[in-house]
C-alpha positions in Angstrom: 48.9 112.0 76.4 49.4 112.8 80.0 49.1 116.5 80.6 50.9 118.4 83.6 48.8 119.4 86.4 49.2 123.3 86.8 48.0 124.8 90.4 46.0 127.7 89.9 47.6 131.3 89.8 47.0 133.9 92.4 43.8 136.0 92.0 44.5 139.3 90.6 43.5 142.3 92.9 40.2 144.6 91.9 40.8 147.1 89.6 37.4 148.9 90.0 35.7 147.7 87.1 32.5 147.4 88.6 32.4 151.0 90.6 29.4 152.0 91.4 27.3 149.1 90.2 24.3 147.4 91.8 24.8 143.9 91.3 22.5 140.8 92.2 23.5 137.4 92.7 21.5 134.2 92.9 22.4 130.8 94.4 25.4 132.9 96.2 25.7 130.7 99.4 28.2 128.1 100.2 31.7 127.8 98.4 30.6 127.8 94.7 30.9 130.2 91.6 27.9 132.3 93.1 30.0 133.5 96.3 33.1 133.7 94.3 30.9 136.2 91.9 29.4 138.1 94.8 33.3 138.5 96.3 34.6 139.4 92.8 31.9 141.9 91.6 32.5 143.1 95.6 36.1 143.6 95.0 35.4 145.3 91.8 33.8 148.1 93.4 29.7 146.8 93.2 27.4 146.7 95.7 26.4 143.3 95.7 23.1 141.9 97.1 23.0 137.6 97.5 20.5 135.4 97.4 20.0 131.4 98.0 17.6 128.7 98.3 18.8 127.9 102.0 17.8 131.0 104.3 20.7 130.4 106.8 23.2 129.9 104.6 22.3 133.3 102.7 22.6 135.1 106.1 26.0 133.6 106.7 27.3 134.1 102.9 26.3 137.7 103.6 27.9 137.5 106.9 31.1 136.1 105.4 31.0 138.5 102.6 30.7 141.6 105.2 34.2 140.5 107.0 36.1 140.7 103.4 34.5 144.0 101.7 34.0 145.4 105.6 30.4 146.7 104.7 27.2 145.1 105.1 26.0 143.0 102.5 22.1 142.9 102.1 20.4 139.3 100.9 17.5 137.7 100.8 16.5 133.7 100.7 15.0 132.7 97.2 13.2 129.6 95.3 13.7 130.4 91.6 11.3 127.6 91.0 8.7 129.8 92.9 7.5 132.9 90.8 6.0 134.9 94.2 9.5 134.4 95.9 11.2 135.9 92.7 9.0 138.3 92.4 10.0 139.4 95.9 13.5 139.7 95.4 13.7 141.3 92.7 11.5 144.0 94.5 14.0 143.5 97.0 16.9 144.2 95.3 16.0 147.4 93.9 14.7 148.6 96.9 18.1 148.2 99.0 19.9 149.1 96.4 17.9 151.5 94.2 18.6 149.5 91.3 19.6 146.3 89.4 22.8 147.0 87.6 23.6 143.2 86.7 21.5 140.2 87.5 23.8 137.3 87.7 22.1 133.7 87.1 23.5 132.0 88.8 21.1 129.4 90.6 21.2 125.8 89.2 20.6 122.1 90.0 22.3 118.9 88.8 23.1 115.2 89.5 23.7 112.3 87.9 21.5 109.9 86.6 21.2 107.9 83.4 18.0 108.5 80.7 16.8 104.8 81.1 17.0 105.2 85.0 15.9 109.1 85.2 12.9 109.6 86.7 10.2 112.4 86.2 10.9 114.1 88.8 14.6 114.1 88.4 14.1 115.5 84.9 11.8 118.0 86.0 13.7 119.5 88.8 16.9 120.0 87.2 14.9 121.4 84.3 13.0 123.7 87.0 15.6 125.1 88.9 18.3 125.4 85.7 16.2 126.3 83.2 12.9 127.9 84.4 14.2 129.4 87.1 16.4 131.3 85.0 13.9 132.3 82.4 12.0 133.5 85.9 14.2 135.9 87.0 14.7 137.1 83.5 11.8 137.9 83.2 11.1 139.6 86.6 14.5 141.4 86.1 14.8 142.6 82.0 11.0 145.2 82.6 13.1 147.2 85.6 16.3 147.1 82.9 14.2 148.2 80.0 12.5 150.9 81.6 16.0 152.2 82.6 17.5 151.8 79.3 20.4 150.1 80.7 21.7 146.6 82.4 23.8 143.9 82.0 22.4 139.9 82.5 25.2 136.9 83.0 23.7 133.6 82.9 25.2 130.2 84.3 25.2 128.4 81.5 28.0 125.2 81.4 29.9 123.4 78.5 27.4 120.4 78.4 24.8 122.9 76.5 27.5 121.6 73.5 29.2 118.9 74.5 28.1 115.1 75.7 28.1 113.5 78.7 27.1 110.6 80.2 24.5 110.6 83.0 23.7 114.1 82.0 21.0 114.4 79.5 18.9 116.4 82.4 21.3 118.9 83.4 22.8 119.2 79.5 19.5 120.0 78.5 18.8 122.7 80.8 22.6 124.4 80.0 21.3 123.8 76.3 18.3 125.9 76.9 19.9 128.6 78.7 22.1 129.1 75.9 19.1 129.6 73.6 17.4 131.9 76.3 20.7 133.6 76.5 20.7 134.4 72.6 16.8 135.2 72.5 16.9 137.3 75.3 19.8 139.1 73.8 18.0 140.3 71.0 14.5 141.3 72.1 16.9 143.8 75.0 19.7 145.0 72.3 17.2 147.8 71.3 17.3 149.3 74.5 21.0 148.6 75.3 20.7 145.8 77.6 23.3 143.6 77.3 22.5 139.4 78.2 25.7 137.0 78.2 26.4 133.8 79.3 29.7 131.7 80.3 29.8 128.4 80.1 32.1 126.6 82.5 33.6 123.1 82.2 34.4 122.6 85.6 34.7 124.4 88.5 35.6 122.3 92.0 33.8 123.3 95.2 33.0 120.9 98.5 29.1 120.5 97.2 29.9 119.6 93.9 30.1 115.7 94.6 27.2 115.2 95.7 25.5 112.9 93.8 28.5 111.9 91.4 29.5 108.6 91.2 32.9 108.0 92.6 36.2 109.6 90.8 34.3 111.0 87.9 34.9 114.4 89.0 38.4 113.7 89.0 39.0 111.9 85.9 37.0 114.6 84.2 39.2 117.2 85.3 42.4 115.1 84.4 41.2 115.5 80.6 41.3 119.3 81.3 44.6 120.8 79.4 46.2 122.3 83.0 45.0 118.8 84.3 42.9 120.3 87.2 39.9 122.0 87.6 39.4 125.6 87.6 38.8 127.8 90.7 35.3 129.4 90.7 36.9 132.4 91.2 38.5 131.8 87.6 34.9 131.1 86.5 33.7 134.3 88.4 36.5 136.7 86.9 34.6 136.1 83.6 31.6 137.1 84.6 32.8 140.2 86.0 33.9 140.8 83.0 31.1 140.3 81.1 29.1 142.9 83.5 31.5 145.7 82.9 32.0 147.9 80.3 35.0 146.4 78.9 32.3 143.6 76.9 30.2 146.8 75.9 29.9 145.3 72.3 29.2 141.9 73.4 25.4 140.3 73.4 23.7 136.6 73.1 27.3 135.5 73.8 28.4 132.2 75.1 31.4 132.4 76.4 33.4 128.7 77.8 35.5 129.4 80.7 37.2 125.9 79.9 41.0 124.5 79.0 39.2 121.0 78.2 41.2 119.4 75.4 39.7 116.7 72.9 
């Protein structure tokens, strides 16, 4: 069956869900979900700080994200595979901005590469950056929510933590494992009302995404998608907003798919 391709609706204005709310997002530079988070939870009313791997592109996502919200948006540069540099921004964060609110996990690695043909390394690096580094930040993060009694965690997780794909087994087993860390970390916070979520996207189009895909696969994998395209991250980042406001007060250890993928 050949399904209609659908162009993406407009983006529906703020409607303040996130007033007064000190949000954190990692892997926030370039043209991905993390900036679309940062602008959303921005245009929701938060005060958002960003961080990235890549020191000048942080500064000129923050840059970028000061000329829409017209206030200065405080960042800071961040390894997630290095424990001393998250360490540091979480100290950061609540320093500039008195508090961590939400903590969006956003930072993750992936690539293509088949199990015979995968190397060490490769597995080891997606596995890092995915995987540990969000269990890092989690960890840094979920003592400062405790304390407080209050917090909200969104995790990056992706549709490949359930469903198979070819060339994928790194990056599929790191989603995988977030979902689990999702649910665990869900239930050791519940007691003191911290809430931990995840989404899991199918597939989310940006200009950095190709890298490292073989030719047309991003395509054909969005043509099996039931609107026949790909969804906009900020489609993928109006989720996430939702799941750090109130309105998903009841919700923890979720896994939610931000996907129209058909069988």
């Amino acid at each position: 069956m050949t399904l209609p391709t659908q162009g993406a609706p407009p983006c529906p204005r703020g409607r303040g869900l996130l007033d007064g709310k000190s949000v954190l997002v990692t892997a926030a530079a370039g043209t991905g979900i993390g900036f679309a988070t940062a602008r959303r939870c921005a245009e929701e009313g938060a005060v958002v700080m960003l961080s990235d791997a890549h020191p000048r592109r942080t500064g000129e996502a923050a840059e970028k994200l000061r000329g829409i919200t017209g206030t200065a948006v405080p960042f800071r540069a961040c390894d997630v595979t290095s424990e001393d540099q998250v360490r540091a921004l979480v100290g950061a964060a609540i320093a500039e901005m008195g508090r961590i609110d939400v903590l969006v996990n956003n930072a993750g690695l992936g690539g293509f590469a088949h199990i015979v043909e995968m190397t060490d390394e490769q597995w080891h690096r997606v596995l890092d950056v995915t995987l540990n580094g969000t269990f890092r930040m989690l960890r840094a993060t979920l003592p400062h929510m405790l304390e407080r009694r209050s917090g909200v965690i969104v995790n990056n997780a992706s549709v490949l933590g359930w469903r198979a794909q070819a060339g994928q087994a790194h990056y599929a087993a790191a989603k995988a494992g977030v979902m689990a860390l999702t649910r665990c970390a869900a239930m050791e916070a519940a007691e003191a009302g911290v809430r931990v979520n995840a989404v899991a996207p199918s597939l989310a189009l940006h200009e950095h995404l190709s890298k490292g895909m073989p030719a047309g696969l991003l395509e054909d994998l969005a043509s099996r998608e039931a609107f026949g395209r790909a969804a906009e991250p900020w489609e993928v980042a109006n989720v996430i907003v939702f799941l750090a406001s109130d309105y998903s007060s009841y919700m923890t250890g979720e896994i939610v798919a931000v996907s129209s993928q058909h069988p």
